[in-house]
C-alpha positions in Angstrom: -20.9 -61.0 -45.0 -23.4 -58.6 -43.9 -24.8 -58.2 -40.3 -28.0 -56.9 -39.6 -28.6 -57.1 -35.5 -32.6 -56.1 -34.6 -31.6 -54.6 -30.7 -34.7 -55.1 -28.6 -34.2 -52.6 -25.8 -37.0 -50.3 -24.9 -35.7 -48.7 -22.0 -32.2 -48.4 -20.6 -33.0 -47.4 -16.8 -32.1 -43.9 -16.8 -35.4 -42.0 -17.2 -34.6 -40.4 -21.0 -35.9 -43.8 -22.2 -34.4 -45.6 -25.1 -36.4 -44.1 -27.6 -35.0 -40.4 -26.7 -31.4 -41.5 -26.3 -31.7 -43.5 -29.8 -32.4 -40.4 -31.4 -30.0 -38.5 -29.7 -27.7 -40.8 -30.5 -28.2 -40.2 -34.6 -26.5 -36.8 -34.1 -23.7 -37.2 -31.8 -20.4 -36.4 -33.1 -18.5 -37.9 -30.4 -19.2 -41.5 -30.4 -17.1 -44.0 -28.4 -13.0 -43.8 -28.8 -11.9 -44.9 -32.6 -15.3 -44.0 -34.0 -16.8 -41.4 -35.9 -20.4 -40.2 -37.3 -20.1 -39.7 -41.7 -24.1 -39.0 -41.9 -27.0 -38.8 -40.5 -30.3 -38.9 -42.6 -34.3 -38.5 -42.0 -36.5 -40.2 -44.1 -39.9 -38.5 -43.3 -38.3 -36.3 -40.0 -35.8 -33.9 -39.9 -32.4 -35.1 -39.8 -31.0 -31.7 -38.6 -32.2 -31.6 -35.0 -32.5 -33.9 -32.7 -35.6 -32.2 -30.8 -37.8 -32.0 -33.6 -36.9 -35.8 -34.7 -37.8 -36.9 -31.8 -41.2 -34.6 -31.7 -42.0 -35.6 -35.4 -42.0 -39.5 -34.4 -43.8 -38.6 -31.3 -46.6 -36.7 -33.3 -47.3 -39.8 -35.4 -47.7 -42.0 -32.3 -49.5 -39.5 -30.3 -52.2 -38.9 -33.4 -52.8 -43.1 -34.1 -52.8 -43.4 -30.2 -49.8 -45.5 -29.5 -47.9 -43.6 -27.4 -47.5 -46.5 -24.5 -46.3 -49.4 -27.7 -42.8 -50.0 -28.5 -41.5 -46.8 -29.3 -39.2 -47.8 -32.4 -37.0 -50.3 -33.8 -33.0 -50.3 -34.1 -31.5 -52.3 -36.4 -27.6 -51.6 -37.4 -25.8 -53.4 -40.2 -22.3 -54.0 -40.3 -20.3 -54.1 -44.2 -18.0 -56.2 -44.9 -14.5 -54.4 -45.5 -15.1 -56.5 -49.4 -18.2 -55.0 -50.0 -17.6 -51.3 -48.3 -14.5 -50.0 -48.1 -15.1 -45.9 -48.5 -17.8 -43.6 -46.8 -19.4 -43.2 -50.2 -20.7 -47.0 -50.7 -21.5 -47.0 -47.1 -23.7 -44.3 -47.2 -25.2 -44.9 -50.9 -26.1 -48.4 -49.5 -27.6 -47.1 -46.2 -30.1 -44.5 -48.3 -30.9 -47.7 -50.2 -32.2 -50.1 -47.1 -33.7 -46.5 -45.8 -35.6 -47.4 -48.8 -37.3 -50.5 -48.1 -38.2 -49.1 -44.4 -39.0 -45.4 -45.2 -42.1 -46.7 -47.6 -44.5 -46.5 -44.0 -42.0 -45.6 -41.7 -40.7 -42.7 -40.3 -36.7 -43.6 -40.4 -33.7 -42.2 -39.4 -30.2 -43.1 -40.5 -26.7 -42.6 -39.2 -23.2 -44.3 -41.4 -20.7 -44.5 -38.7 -16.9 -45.1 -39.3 -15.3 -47.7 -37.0 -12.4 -50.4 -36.8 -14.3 -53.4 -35.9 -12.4 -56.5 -37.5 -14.4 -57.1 -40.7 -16.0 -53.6 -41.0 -14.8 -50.5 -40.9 -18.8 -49.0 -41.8 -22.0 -49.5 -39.8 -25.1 -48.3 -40.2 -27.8 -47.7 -37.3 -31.3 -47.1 -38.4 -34.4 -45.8 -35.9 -37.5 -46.5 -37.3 -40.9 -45.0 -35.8 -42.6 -48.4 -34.5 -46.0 -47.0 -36.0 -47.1 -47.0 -39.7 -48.2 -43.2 -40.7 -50.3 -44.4 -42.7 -52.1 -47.1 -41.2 -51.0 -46.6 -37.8 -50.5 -50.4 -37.1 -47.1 -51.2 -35.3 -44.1 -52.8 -36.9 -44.4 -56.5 -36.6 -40.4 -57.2 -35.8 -40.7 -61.0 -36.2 -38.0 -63.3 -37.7 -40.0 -63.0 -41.2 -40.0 -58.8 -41.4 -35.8 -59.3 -40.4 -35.0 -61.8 -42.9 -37.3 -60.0 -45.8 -34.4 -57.1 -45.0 -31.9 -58.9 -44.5 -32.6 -60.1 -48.3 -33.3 -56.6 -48.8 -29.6 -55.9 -48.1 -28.4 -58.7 -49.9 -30.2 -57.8 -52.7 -28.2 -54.4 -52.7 -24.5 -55.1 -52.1 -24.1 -58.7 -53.3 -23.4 -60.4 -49.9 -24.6 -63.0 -48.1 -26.5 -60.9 -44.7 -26.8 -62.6 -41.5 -29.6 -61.3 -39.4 -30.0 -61.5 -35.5 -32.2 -60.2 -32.6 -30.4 -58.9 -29.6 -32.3 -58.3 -26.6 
């Protein structure tokens, strides 16, 4: 089974903000103890720096005048060790829920490699809160996180349980 946790934190108290230290956190090599970073992908930012990801998101707030909203969604999904057992599945399946969230919003993606019971692959996804296109903000409602979590089923077989975490 799948686990797709939506983390609702917009701040963490230590005046970078969440949205900055998210971002950051998509390129850090040294993760916690055990753990270790296989990828990190931009889907409509650069996914080489964090400066300039961080700047690119900002830009697309900044010009549809939402700077002050929610600053961007984190969801991370857990595999099951029966559906991904190797780096390569863990990051052909992240590209492919990058998929479903990359159509109207900036996204970046990070495979990390960790012992944690049933998985040994998670993936964390930062999404820009605002559409590029439209500019309207992500509506992160129990419908928009089970319409992924099928998403994810729908791509590795397996049943995906979907939570909020605040």
């Amino acid at each position: 089974m799948e686990i797709l946790t939506q983390k609702r934190v917009t701040n963490n108290g230590d005046g970078k903000g969440y949205f900055r230290n998210c971002v950051d956190y998509m390129y850090k090599d040294k993760l916690e103890p055990g753990e270790k970073r296989v990828m990190t992908k931009g889907y409509g930012v650069c996914d080489t720096n964090a400066d300039y990801t961080y700047e690119q998101m900002r830009a697309v707030k900044k010009y549809h005048g939402k700077i002050g909203d929610n600053p961007l969604m984190h969801f991370v999904v857990s595999f099951d060790r029966r559906t991904v057992n190797d780096a390569e599945t863990a990051c052909k399946y992240t590209d492919q829920i990058a998929a479903f969230l990359k159509r109207d919003y900036q996204t970046i993606a990070a495979v990390h490699q960790e012992n944690q019971g049933n998985s040994q692959f998670h993936s964390h996804f930062v999404v820009n809160s605002v559409n590029y296109k439209n500019g309207k903000l992500y509506h992160s409602g129990r419908k928009e996180l089970g319409e992924l979590a099928m998403h994810i089923h729908a791509i590795t077989g397996g049943y995906c349980k979907a939570e909020i975490k605040k």
